[in-house]
N, C-alpha and C positions, 0 to 999 in steps of 0.2 A: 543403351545409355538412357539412363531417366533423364526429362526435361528440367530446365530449372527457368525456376521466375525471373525475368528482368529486372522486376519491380519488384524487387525482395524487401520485405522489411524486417525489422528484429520482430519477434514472434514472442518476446514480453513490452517492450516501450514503443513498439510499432516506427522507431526512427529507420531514417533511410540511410543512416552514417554506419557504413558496414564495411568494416576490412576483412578482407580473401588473409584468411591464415595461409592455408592451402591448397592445392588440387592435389587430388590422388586417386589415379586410375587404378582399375584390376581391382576394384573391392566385389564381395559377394551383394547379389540383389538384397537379401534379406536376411537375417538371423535365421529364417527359415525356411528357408528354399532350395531344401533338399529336394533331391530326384531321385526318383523310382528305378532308374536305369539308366545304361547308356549308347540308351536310343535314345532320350529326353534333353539332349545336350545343347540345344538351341533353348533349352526355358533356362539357360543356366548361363546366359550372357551378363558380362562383369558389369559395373555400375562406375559412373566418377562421383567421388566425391569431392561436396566444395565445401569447407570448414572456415566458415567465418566467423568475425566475433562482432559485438556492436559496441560502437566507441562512445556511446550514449550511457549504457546501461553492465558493459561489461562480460555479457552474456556469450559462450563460444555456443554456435550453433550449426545445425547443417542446410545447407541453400535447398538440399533435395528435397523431393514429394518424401511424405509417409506413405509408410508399405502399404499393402491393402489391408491389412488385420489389426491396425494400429488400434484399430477401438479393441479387442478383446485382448485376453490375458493370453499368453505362451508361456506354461510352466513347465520347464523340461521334469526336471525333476519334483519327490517330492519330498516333506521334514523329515529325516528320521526320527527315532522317538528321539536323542538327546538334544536335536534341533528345536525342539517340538517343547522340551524340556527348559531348555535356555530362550524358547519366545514367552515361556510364562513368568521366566524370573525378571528377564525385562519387563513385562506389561504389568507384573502385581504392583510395583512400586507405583507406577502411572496409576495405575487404578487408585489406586489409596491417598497418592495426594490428591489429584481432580475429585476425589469422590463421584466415581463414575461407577460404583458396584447398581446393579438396576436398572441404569437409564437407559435412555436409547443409544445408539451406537448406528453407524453403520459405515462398509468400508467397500471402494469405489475400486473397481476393477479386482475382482473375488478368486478368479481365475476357479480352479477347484475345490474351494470352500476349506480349504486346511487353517488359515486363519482364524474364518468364522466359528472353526470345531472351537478352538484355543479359548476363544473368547465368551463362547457360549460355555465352555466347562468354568471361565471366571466371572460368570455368573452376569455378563453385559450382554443385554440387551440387543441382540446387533441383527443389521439384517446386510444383505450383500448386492450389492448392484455389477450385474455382470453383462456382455452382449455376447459370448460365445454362446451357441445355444448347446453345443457340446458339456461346455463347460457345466452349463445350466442343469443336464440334466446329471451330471456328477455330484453335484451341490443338494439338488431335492433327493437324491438315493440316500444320503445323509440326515436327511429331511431337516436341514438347516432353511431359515429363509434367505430366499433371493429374487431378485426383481430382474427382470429382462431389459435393460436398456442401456446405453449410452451417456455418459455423464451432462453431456450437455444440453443432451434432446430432454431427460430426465427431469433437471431443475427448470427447465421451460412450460414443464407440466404440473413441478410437485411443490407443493408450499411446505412440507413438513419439515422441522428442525430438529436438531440431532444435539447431545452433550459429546459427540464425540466423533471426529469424522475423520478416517484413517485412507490413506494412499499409498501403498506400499510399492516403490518399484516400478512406476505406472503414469508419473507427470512427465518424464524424459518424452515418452512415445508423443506426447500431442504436440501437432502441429500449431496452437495460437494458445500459449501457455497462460496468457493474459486471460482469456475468454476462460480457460481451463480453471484458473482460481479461482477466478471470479464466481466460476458455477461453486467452487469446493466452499468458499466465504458464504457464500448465499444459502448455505445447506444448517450451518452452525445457529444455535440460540445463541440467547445474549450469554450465557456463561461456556458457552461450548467449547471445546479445543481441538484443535485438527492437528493431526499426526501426517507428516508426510515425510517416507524414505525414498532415494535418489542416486545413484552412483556416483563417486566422489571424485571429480573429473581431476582434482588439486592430485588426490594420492597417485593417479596413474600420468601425472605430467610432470610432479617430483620422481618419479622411477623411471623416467624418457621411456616409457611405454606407451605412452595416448594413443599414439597411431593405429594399434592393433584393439584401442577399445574401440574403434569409430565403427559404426554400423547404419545402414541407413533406417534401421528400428528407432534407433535412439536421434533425433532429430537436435535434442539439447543436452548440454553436458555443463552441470551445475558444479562449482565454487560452492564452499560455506557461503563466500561475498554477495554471491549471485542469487543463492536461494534464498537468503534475509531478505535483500533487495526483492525480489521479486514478491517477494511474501508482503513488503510494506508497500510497494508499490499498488498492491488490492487491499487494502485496509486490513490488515492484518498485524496483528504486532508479536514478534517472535519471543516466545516466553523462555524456551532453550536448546541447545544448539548442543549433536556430541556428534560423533564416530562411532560407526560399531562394524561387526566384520574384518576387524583386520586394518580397520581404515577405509574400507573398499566402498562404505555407503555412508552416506549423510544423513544423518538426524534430524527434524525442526517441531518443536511440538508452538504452536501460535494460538493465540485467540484473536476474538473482533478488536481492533483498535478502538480504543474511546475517542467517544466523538468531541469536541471541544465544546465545552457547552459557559453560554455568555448568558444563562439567564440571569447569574448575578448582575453581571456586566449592565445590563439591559435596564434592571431594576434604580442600578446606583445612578446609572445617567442618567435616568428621571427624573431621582430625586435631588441631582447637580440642575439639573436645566429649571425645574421649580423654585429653587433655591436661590440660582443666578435672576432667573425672571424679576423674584422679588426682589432682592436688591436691584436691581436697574431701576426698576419702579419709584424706588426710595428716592431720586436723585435726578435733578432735570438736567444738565448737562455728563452725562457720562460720556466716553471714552473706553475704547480697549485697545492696548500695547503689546501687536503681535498678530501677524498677517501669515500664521503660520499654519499645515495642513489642520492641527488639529483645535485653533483655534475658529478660523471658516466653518468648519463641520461644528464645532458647539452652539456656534452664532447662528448659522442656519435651522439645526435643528431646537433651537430656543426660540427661532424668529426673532431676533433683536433687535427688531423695527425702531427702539426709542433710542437707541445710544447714535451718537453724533456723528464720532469718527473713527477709524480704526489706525493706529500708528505703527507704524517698520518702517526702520532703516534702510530695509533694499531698496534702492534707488528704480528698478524696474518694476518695483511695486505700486511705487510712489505716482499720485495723482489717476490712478485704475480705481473699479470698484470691485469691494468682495462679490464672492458669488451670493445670489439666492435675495440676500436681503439688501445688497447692492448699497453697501456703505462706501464714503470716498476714505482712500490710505492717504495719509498722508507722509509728511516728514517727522523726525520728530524736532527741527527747528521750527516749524507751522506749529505743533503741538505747543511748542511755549509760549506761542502767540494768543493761543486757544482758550477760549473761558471753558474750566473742567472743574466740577465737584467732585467726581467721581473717575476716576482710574482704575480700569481693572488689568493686572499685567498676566498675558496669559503666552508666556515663554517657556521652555524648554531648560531645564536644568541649572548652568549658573546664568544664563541670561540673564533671568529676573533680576541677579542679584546686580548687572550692568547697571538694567534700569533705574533701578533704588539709587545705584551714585548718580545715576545722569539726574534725577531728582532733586537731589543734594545738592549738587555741583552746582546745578540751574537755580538753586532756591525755589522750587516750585511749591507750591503751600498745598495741593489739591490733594483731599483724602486718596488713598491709593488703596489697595491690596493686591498681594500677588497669588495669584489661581495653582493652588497645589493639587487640581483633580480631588477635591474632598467637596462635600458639600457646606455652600457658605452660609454660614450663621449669619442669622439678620437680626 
């Protein structure tokens, strides 16, 4: 019986919130562990399996060790020509929208290069990353390229990027699928796209079959739900998602997620906080109405050292100082007490428009405006 971790975590979000689906005794060691004879009948002792899922991330996974060949490819069989026939009609569309005809390519667990033939007849680029050395020398007889290594030891060494980076069959096997993407994300350029097929754990648990797909080869067993997620969980962003085989394998073709970029953001606040500057400047008693997160954060990063006082109604605000440039809040009954030229009201939505009556209602005469995040005209 293989050991299993106490301190198991999910093997994409690393959470320790794991429910036991099930135990189930009398499985085979491995998808491969056949024996030569039967005299060899002690290498062939049953396995338990512990099928859990994470209640974090969704994910059905297995609590047991991976086999010992989990890094290489096991191809039992291999395409016929019509199989062979039906991988190109799938791949030319891909090709032709990505605009991948030329570029580089390459696809991560090669097993015996029958992909790589496909791909190289469609005129990509590609090279094959394999660790059987078996395998390896079935691939150079071919004399397609291949690289000897392991995907993780791989990208730990290789900085090259690729338009195009295929997984066929082959992200189930790993043990820490998190680290696993993360190597496949890190291989991609900025316009690159990764292709990853997966067995479709949803079609064999709608047919009450799952039981007889569990293996302790297959370590995880993906959802549509689960491979997106897993996919955006490493920065990736899923561009489309289908079925093929009958149902039996999942689809995901992704690219790099864009990154959020604030350099507008950065620019505008600038030229807010120069704009606010000079008006304060304008005016020897100012004031500003609103002790709220994103008023603190303007006043701070302006340095508002000249304005007087800062006014809100929350009463536990009330008679504290802001942060940074350490103004006193007050009330806003103090405030009508208060000699003000200047009022600037830096509230949140209809707030402002409270203000304006409280103004009104009070007769207050002191020029005011209300701060719409634009830059103010002086």
């Amino acid at each position: 019986m293989q050991s299993k971790n106490l301190n198991f975590k999910c093997r994409l979000c690393n959470s320790i919130n794991i429910n036991t689906i099930i135990i189930l005794k009398g499985f085979p060691r491995a998808a491969q562990n056949f024996i030569s004879n039967l005299n060899m009948l002690n290498k062939d002792e049953p396995v338990t399996l512990s099928v859990c899922q994470c209640q974090d991330c969704g994910l059905i996974q297995l609590r047991n060790r991976p086999v010992s060949y989990y890094k290489n490819v096991i191809t039992a069989a291999g395409l016929t020509s019509a199989a062979k026939k039906d991988l190109k009609q799938e791949w030319l569309p891909i090709i032709n929208k990505y605009n991948l005809t030329g570029k580089k390519a390459i696809e991560i667990g090669s097993g015996r290069g029958e992909f790589l033939e496909i791909m190289k007849s469609l005129e990509i680029d590609i090279i094959g990353l394999e660790n059987s050395k078996r395998n390896i020398d079935l691939i150079e007889k071919k004399k397609l390229n291949v690289i000897k290594n392991d995907l993780i030891t791989f990208t730990k060494e290789n900085e090259k990027k690729y338009s195009l980076v295929v997984c066929n069959n082959f992200l189930e096997h790993q043990p820490n699928i998190k680290q696993y993407i993360a190597s496949l994300n890190s291989l991609l350029n900025k316009d690159g796209i990764l292709y990853i097929s997966v067995p479709n754990a949803e079609y064999f648990i709608n047919k009450s079959v799952f039981v007889y797909e569990l293996i302790t080869d297959h370590l995880v067993y993906f959802t549509e739900k689960t491979l997106i997620k897993a996919l955006e969980l490493n920065g990736l962003e899923v561009i489309s998602s289908i079925k093929k085989n009958k149902d039996n394998d999942l689809v995901v073709i992704a690219k790099l997620a864009k990154k959020v970029n604030i350099d507008n953001s950065i620019n505008n606040v600038d030229q807010i906080i120069k704009s606010l500057i000079k008006k304060v400047n304008k005016y020897d008693d100012v004031i500003i109405w609103g002790a709220g997160h994103r008023s603190i954060t303007l006043m701070a990063m302006a340095k508002l050292d000249k304005i007087k006082y800062v006014v809100d109604s929350a009463k536990f605000k009330q008679n504290k100082f802001t942060p940074i440039i350490h103004k006193k809040i007050i009330s806003p009954v103090d405030f009508c007490r208060t000699k003000c030229d200047l009022l600037i009201i830096m509230l949140p939505s209809n707030w402002s428009d409270q203000v304006v009556s409280f103004l009104k209602e009070h007769k207050i005469t002191c020029k005011y405006l209300v701060f719409e995040d634009n830059i103010l005209i002086n």
